[in-house]
C-alpha positions in Angstrom: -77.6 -9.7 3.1 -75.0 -7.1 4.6 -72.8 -10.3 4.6 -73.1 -11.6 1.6 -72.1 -8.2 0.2 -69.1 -7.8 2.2 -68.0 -11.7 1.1 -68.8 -10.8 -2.4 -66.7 -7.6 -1.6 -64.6 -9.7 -0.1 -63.5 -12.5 -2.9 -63.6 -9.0 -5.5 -60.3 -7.9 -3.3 -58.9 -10.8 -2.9 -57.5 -11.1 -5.8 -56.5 -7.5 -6.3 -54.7 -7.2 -3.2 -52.6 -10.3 -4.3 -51.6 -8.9 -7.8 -51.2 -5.9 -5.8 -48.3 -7.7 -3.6 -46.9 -9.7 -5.8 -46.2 -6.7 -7.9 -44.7 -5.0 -5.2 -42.6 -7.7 -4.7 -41.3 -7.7 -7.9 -40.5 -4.4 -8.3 -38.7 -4.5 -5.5 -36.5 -7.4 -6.5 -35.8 -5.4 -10.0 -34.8 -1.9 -8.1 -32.4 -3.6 -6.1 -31.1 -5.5 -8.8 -30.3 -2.3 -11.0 -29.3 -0.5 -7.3 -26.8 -3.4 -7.5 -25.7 -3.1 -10.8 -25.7 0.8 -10.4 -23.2 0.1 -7.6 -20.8 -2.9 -9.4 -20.2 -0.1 -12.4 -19.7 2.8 -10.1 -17.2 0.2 -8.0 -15.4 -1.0 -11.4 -15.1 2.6 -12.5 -13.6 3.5 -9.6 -11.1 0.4 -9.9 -10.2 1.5 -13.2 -9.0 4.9 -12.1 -7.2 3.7 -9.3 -4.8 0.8 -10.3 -3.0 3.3 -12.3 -2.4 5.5 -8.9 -1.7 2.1 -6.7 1.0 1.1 -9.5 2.4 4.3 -9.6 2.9 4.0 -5.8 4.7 0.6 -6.2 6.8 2.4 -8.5 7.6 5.4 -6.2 8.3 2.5 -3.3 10.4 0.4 -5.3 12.5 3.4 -6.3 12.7 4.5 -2.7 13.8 0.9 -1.9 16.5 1.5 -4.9 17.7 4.6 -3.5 18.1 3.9 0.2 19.5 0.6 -0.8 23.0 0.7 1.2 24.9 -0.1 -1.4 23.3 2.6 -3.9 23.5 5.2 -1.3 27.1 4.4 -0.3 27.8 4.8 -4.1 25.5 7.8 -4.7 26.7 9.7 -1.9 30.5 10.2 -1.1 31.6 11.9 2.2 31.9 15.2 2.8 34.7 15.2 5.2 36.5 12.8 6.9 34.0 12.0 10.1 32.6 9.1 10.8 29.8 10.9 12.5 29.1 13.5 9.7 29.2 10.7 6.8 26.5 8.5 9.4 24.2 11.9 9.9 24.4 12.7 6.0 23.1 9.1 5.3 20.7 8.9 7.1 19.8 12.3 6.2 19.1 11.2 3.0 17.6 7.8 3.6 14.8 10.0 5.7 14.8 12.6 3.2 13.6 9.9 -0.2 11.4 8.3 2.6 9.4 11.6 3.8 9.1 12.4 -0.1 7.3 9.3 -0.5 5.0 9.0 2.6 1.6 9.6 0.8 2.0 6.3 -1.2 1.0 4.5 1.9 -2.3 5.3 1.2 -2.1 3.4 -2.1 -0.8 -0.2 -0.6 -1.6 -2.8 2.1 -0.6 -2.1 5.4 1.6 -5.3 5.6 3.8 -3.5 2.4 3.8 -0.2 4.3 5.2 -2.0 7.2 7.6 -3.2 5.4 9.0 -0.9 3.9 9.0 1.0 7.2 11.2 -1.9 8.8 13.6 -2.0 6.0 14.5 1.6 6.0 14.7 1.8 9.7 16.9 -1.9 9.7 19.2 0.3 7.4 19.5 3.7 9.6 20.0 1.0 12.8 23.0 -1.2 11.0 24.3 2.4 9.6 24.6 3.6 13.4 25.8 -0.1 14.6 28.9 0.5 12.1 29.5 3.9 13.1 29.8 3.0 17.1 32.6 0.3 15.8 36.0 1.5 17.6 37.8 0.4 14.5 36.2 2.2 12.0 38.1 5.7 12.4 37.2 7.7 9.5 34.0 7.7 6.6 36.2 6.3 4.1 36.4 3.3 6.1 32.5 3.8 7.6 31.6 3.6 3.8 33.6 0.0 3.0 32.3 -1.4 6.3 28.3 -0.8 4.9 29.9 -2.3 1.7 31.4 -5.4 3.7 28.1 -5.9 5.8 26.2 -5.7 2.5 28.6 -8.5 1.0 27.7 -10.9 3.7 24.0 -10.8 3.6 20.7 -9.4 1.9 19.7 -6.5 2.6 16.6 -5.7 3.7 15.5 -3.0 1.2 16.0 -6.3 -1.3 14.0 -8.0 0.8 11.1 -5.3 0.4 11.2 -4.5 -3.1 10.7 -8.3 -3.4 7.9 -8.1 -1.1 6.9 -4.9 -3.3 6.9 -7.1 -6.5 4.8 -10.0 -4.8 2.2 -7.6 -4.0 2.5 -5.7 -7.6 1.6 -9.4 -8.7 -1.0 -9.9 -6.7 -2.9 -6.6 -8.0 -2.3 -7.5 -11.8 
């Protein structure tokens, strides 16, 4: 008799117990649903807010690539006295100065971009020094039309990464 009350007991629970589970079961699959959606809104949000800062950034690094262009800076800044040496150090001067103001918009683009823009302004502080070791260039007026010349005969390579700049801007949009 003990038995047949525990079977009876038994097949009472049964059922129970699998409502029971299956319930659990699916209110687990609806909390992490809505954890899931909770999460896509919170993530599109935060994408919202932040391709205005990650264009910005291209902007800042396409003007940096404007303004340490050779053939802008040349242009946009005239020597100051007749040496070579002084016109080199003031160009470079400012091609580190436009690059150190813009050195938190790294954080805003791939590292691929960041590298290049890196290579391009460190190509054009290394073919600004090659010219200035010439033996025939004597002066700055004639440092400034050798960058000119050099320019004339090839791309440079802050063109070369504000094109990669515009690729990536692209790419994002």
């Amino acid at each position: 008799m003990n038995t047949d009350k525990i079977l009876e007991l038994f097949f009472y629970t049964l059922p129970a117990l699998i409502t029971a589970s299956l319930a659990y079961y699916f209110f687990q699959a609806y909390f992490k649903d809505q954890q899931n959606t909770r999460r896509w809104l919170v993530q599109r949000e935060n994408q919202k807010q932040a391709l205005p800062l990650r264009l910005q950034a291209y902007e800042r690094l396409a003007l940096l690539m404007e303004r340490i262009n050779p053939l802008k800076l040349v242009i946009r800044v005239a020597p100051i006295s007749s040496d070579k040496n002084d016109y080199q150090n003031l160009l470079i001067q400012h091609i580190e100065q436009e690059f150190e103001h813009n050195l938190t918009q790294q954080i805003y683009i791939s590292n691929d971009c960041w590298t290049m823009i890196q290579t391009a302004k460190n190509s054009i502080i290394q073919n600004i020094r090659k010219l200035t070791f010439n033996e025939e260039i004597t002066n700055a007026d004639e440092l400034r039309t050798a960058i000119l010349n050099t320019l004339l005969e090839g791309q440079s390579t802050a063109t070369m990464a504000l094109s990669f700049l515009k690729e990536e801007v692209t790419e994002i949009l």
